[in-house]
N, C-alpha and C positions, 0 to 999 in steps of 0.2 A: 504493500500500500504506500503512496506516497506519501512524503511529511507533511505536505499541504493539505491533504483528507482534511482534515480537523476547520483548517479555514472553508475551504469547498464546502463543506456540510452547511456550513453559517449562511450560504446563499438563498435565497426563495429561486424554486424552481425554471418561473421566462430567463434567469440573464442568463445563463449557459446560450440557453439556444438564442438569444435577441446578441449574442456576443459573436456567435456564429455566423448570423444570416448577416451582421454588420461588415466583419472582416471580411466575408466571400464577396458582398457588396462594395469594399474597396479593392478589390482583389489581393489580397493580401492572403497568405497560406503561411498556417501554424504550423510545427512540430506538438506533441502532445505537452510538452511539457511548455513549451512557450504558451498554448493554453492553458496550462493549468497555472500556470504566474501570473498570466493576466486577472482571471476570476480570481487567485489568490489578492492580488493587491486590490482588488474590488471588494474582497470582502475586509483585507485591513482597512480602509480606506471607510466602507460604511461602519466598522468596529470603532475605529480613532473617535473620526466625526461624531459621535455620540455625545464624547466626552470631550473632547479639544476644540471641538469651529472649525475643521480646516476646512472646509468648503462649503456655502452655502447650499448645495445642492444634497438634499436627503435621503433622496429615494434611489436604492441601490439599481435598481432598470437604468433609472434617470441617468446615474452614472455613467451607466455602458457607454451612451449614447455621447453626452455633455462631456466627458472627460478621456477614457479612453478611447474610444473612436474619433473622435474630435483629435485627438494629439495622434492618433493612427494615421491619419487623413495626409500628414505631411510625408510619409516614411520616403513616398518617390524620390524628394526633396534632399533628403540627407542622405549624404554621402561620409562626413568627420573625414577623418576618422576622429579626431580630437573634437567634444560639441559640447559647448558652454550653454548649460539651460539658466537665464537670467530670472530669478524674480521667480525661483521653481516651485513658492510655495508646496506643496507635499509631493512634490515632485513630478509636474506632469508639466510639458510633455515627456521631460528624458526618460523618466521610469518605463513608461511604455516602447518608447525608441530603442531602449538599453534592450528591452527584452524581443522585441520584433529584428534587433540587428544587434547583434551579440557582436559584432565583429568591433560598436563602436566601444570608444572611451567615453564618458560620460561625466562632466562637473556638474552637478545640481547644486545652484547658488542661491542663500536665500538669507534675511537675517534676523529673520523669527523663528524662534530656537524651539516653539515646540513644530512645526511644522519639520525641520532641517533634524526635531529627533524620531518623527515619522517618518521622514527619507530611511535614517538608517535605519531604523525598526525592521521598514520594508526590504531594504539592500540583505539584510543578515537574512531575515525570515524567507525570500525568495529566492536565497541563493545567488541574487549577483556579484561577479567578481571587475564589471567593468564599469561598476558606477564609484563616484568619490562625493556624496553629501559635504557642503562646505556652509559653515554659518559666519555671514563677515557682509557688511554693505558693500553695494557693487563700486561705490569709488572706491574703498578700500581695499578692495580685491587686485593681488597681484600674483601674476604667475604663467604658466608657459603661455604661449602664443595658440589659437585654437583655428580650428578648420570653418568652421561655422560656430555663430554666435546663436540663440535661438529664444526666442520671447513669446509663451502663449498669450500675459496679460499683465505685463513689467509698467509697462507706462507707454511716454506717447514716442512716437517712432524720433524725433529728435530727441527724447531725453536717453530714449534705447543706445542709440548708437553716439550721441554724447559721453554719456557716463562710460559706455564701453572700446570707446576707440581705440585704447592702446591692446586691447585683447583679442581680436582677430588677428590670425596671421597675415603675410604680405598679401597673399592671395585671396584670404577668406574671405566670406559673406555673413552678413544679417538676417538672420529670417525670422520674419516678423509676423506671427499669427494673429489676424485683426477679422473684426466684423466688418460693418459696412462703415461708409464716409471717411476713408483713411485719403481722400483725396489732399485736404487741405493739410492734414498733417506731414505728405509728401511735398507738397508746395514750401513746407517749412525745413526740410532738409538741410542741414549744412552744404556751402555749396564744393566740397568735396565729396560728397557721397551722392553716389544717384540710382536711378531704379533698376535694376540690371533683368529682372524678370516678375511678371504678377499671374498668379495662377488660384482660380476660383477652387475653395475644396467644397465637394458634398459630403456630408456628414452625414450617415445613413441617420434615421430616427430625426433628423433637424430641421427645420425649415427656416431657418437664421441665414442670414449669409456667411460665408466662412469665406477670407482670402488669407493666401500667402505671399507677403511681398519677401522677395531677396535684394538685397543692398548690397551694395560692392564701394570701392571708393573709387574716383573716376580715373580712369583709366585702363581697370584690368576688366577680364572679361571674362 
């Protein structure tokens, strides 16, 4: 039996399959055990929340949909290998990233310390070996240079890429998880950084707008 049994059990019956029919609707394909970490951290994730706040969202279905399918929706997008999640509150989207692409490395940065003690809860309890929960404000964050930056709900796209300039490598990019009306927040860019690509996500269960912008600084490509 696996170690996770115990969480698994904690679920109500739809999310398994409302987790299924989400990921084959992004086309995305699990290993068993990559499913069974996903509904594992679904069911830490509605266990914390009880007692901690860390997400306004209650209802463990709700979850599937709002949280990890929503931070699934990017996977095409990330490449890292090195991926700085800004602002990861309980860790999403990296947590879900780390487990659908094992190949990346994983910073989850955040500096609400019961939030950043869910990340590791999560990290030990699921068995990742490729994430590094980190509790520190994003200016005060220093350290290697990262492939992609990544923000589901950090702040506004100039304070994103302000606060974080010196943390993308030479190459890297920004990605910027936003709802709708990110126009005028891109009008506000620094004018070294500019739009390098924008791609609509569907979010199976959603009917919000979901986009992904990537930022580059100007000149690379």
């Amino acid at each position: 039996m696996s170690q996770l049994q115990p969480l698994l059990n904690s679920l109500p019956g739809p999310v398994a399959p409302r987790l299924d029919k989400g990921l084959a609707a992004l086309n995305i394909t699990v290993s068993d055990s990559q499913r069974e970490q996903l509904l594992a951290l679904l069911a830490l994730l509605h266990k914390w929340n009880r007692a901690y706040n860390l997400t306004a969202v209650r209802d463990v279905e709700e979850m599937v949909s709002r949280h990890v399918l929503d931070s699934a929706a990017v996977v095409p997008y990330v490449y890292g290998p090195r991926l700085l999640d800004v602002g990861a509150g309980p860790g999403l989207p990296g947590l879900v990233l780390a487990i659908l692409k094992p190949e990346l490395q994983v910073t989850l940065l955040d500096s609400n310390g019961k939030k950043v003690r869910f990340q590791r809860q999560a990290v030990m309890e699921l068995g990742l070996n490729n994430v590094t929960p980190t509790q520190v404000r994003v200016e005060q964050f220093s350290g290697q240079a990262f492939d992609q930056v990544i923000s589901r709900a950090f702040a506004s796209l100039v304070d994103f890429v302000t606060l974080t300039e010196a943390l993308p490598a030479e190459n890297g990019q920004w990605l910027a998880m936003k709802g709708p009306g990110a126009d005028e927040e891109l009008r506000n860019l620094p004018s070294g950084i500019v739009l390098h690509e924008r791609h609509l996500l569907s979010v199976p269960f959603e009917t919000a707008e979901r986009q992904l912008l990537i930022l580059t600084p100007k000149g690379v490509e």
